[in-house]
C-alpha positions in Angstrom: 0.0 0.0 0.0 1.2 3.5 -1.1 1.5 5.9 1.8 -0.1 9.0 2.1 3.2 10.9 1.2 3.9 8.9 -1.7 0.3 9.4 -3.1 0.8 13.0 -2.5 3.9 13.0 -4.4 2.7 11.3 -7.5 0.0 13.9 -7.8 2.2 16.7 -7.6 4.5 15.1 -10.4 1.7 13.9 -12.8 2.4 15.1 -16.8 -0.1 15.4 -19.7 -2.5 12.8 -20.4 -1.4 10.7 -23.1 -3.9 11.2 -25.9 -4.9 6.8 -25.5 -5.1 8.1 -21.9 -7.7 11.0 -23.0 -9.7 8.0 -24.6 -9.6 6.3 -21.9 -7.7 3.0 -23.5 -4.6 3.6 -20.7 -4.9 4.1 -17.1 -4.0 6.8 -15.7 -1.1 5.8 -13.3 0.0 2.3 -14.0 -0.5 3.0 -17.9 -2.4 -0.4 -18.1 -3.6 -0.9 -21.7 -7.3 -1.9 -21.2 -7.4 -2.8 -24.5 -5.0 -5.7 -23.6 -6.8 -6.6 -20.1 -10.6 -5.8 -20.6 -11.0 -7.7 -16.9 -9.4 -4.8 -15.2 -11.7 -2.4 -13.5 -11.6 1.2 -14.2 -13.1 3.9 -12.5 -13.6 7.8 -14.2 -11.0 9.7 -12.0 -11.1 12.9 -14.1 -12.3 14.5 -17.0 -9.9 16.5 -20.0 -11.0 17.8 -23.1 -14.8 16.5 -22.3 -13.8 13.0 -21.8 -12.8 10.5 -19.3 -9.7 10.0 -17.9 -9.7 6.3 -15.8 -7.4 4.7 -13.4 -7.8 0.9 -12.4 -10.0 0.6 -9.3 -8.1 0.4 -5.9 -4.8 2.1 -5.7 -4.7 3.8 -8.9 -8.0 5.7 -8.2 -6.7 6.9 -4.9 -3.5 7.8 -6.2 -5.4 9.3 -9.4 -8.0 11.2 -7.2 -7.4 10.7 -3.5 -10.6 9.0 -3.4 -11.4 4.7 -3.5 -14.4 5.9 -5.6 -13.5 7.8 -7.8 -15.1 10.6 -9.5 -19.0 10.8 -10.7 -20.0 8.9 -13.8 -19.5 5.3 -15.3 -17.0 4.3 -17.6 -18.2 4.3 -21.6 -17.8 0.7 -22.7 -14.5 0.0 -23.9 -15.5 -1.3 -27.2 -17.4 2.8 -27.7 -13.9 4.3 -26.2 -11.9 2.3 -28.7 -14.5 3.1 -31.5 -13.8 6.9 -30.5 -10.1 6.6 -30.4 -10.2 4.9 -34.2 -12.5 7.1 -35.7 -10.3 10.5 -34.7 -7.2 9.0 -35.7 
């Protein structure tokens, strides 16, 4: 488990989203590709740009957010998000 320093931390140093992260096809801590794990739980953390920015459930949405539940709203399929991502590039 992360402390609270190190969660601190990590927010402090965060960079751009990523634009896969901006479709929300990449977590936005651990980088997980949900594209190559569909089983993985994501929460909406965040939004940029009018979309969702996720983070797996658990750590990664505390350390994404500071909260275990992330932010309001449900994740778009991820079939829809990858549709998204393909059809603006």
């Amino acid at each position: 488990m992360y402390s609270p320093d190190a969660i601190s931390s990590r927010r402090r140093s965060h960079s751009e989203p990523t634009e896969e992260m901006v479709a929300g096809l990449v977590c936005v801590v651990c980088r997980a590709d949900y594209r190559r794990a569909p089983e993985k739980d994501a929460m909406v953390v965040a939004h940029h740009s009018g979309k969702q920015l996720l983070a797996c459930e658990g750590v990664c949405v505390r350390m994404a957010g500071g909260s275990v539940n992330g932010s309001d709203g449900t994740p778009l399929p991820l079939v829809e998000r990858m549709h998204r991502y393909e059809a603006e590039h």
